[in-house]
C-alpha positions, 0 to 999 in steps of 0.5 A, a space after each residue: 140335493 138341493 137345500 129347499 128340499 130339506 125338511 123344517 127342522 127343530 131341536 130335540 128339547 123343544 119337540 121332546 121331554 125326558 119323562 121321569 114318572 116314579 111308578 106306584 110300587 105300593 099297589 104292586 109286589 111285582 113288576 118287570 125291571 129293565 136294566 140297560 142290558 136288558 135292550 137292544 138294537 130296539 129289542 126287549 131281551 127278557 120279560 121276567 117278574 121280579 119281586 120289588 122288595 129285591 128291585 136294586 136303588 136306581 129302579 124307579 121310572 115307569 114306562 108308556 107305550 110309545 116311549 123312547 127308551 135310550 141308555 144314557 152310558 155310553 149311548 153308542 152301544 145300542 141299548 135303546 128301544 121304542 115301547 111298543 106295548 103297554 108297559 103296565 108292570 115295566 120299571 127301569 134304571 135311572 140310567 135311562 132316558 125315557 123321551 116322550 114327544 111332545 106331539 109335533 114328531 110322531 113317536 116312532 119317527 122320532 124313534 128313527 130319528 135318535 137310534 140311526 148310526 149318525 145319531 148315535 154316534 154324535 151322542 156317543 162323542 157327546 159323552 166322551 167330551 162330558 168329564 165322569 167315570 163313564 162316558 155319558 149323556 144327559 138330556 140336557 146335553 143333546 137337547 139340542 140335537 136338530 130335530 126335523 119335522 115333516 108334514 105329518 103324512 111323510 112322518 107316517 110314510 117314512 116311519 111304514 118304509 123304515 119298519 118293513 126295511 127293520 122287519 126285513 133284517 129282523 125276519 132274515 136274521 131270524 130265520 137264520 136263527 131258525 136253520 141254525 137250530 134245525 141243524 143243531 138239533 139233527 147233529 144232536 139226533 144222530 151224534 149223540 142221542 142215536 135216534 136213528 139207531 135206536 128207531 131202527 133197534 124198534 122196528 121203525 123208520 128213522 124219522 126224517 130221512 129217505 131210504 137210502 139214508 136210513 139204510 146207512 145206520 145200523 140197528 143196534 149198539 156195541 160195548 166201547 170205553 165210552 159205554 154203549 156207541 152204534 155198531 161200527 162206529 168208534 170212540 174218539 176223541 177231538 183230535 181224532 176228528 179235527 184238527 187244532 189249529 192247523 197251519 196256514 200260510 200268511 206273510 208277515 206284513 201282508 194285508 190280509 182280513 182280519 177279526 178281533 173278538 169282538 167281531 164273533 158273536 154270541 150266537 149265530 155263525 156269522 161275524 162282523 165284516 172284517 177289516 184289512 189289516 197287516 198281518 202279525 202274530 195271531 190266529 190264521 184261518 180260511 173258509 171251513 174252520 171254526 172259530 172258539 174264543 179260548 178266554 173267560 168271558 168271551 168262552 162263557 159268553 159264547 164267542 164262536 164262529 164258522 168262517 165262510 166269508 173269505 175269498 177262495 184260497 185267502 187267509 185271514 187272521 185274527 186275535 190270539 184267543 182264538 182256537 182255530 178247529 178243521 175237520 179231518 177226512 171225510 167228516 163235514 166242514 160246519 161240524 166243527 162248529 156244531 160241536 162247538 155250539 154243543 152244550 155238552 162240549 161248551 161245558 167240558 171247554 169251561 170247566 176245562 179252564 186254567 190259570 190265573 183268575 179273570 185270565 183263564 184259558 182253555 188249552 188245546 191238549 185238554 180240548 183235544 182229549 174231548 170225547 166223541 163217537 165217530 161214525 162211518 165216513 157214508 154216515 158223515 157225508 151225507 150229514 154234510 150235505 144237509 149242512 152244506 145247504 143250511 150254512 149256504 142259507 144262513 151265509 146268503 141270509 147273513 150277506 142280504 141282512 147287511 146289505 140292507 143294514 147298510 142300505 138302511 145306514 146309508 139312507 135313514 139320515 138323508 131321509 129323515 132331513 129330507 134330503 131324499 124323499 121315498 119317491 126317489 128310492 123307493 120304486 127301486 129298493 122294491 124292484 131290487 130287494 122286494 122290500 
């Protein structure tokens, strides 16, 4: 694209200030605290009161709507956010900047403006050459970061297309969220709480299924050593129904996918795409398994994974704290990693723990004796073949998110300069996305 096409550009300290407004604790005995965990990715994670004689030092800033909120440590983590709402009870660390245009760019353009990956990454490259403890940014240090300044109209066009793009992802994501949960939920039915049994044991239809299905349950319990379990079905234990680790063939020094942990998630079965790496000592896995990080913190933090991302037939790998987990026989592939997200389960894995502090682990033959109850393998196939809807869903959502999260990547730095105007996408990101 030609130069001529570029938007006039300015710098962040002449469009901008970093806002430091104290806020009137003495008319207040509550207010909402925000910490630099508490944002991310444009999100506010938590709205809860807390009382300001407990307020830690360096809560002093009040916020206003259409402010920029970015961390000034380690900015490239993705703690910020744009303020949306009216803030009126909001407080927040001194570890944040609160950027406040000056009038020329929009709020939420320059929002764009300071949060796309480019950005951050050249604040992020900032900290790292600034000398401290923490790689961290000042104001002051990207007051000079190029602003640029479209007519008012393009600020108020880009800011529309961008949104819908950010409120597509955001709608993908939180439908798999949605399905995750209905998936848990009917794995908690059936497996542990019985509602089927025991809506049959009344005289009633099984909620939420057809005949044929109901017909599969029976209608009433029978003694084992794990108490009262469906008739027909049996006490087990993990081991009885997954395999731990199984064994999968990689050549050592093949290039082959691989996941660190910080790839996994905290919820939701999809990982970051893995890169391709030669193999070494680690985990292995294929499509089908369940990944569940052995190690405090990433356990407690809820480090889990359902691998459906691999070619057919190949074998990625990965960190060494990973468990691998394969259901056996007829028992379905994603309630492996069902159980996993299980509260009950999650529980037993943690207090299950040894060694040395801050480098506890779970080990496979105390995770191998948790309990389960296992039911016929009719019962077990037509679980599976709900899941297999559902993870097909939330895989297919997972893979149109990133494409657009690239699209968005790729795109917002060369829009917001000017080297691209909307007319020259927009028509076909319609047509191919319905964006």
């Amino acid at each position: 694209m030609s130069s001529e096409r570029l938007w006039p550009h300015s710098e962040l300290g002449s469009e901008a200030v970093n806002a430091s407004r104290p806020f009137p604790f003495r008319t207040r005995s509550q207010v909402v605290f925000v910490n630099t965990g508490d944002v991310l990715e444009g999100r506010f994670l938590h709205s809860e009161m807390s009382n300001v004689d407990g307020l830690p030092g360096q809560a002093k800033k009040s916020l206003r709507r259409n402010d920029v909120l970015l961390t000034e440590i380690r900015p490239g983590n993705g703690r910020f956010a744009f303020v949306d709402f009216d803030p009126e009870l909001h407080v927040v660390s001194t570890k944040f900047m609160i950027i406040e245009t000056r009038g020329r760019v929009a709020p939420r353009f320059l929002y764009h403006v300071l949060t796309n990956n480019a950005a951050l990454d050249t604040f992020q490259r900032i900290a790292e050459s600034r000398s401290g403890t923490f790689p961290q940014i000042t104001f002051e240090s990207i007051a000079h970061f190029p602003v640029p300044v479209p007519p008012a109209a393009e600020q108020e066009e880009l800011v529309r297309f961008l949104d819908a793009l950010q409120s597509r992802i955001e709608l993908l994501r939180e439908t798999n969220a949605t399905l995750e949960a209905i998936a848990q939920a009917l794995f908690k039915s059936w497996f542990v709480d019985f509602d089927p049994v025991r809506a049959k044991m009344e005289g009633r239809p099984p909620e939420g299924m057809d005949e044929a299905t109901a017909a599969l349950f029976p209608d009433g319990f029978e003694e084992s050593e794990l108490g009262l379990v469906p008739k027909g079905w049996r006490a087990a234990t993990l081991a009885d129904a997954f395999e731990i680790n199984p064994k999968r063939a990689l050549k050592k020094a093949a290039i082959a996918p691989y996941l660190d942990m910080a790839s996994l998630a905290t919820s939701g079965h999809c990982v970051q795409p893995p890169i391709s790496r030669t193999a070494g000592s680690g985990a292995k896995f294929s499509n089908g398994d369940t990944l569940l990080a052995r190690i405090t913190p990433c356990l407690e933090n809820g480090k889990t994974a359902f691998v459906d991302f691999l070619e057919p037939g190949e074998v990625g790998w990965g960190s060494t704290e990973f468990i691998v987990l394969r259901a056996k026989a007829s028992w379905p592939d994603y309630m492996g990693y069902l159980l996993c997200r299980h509260p009950a389960f999650r529980d037993y894995a943690i207090q299950s723990m040894s060694g040395t502090s801050g480098r506890q682990r779970v080990q496979n033959e105390v995770l191998a004796r948790y309990p389960l109850v296992l039911s016929g393998d009719e019962i077990a196939r037509a679980f599976g073949e709900i899941l297999d809807s559902v993870q097909c869903r939330i895989a297919a959502n997972h893979a149109m998110a990133q494409t657009l999260s690239t699209l968005r990547d790729t795109l917002l730095p060369r829009l917001i300069s000017g080297q691209l105007r909307l007319p020259d996408i927009e028509h076909a990101l319609k047509e191919s996305l319905n964006v």
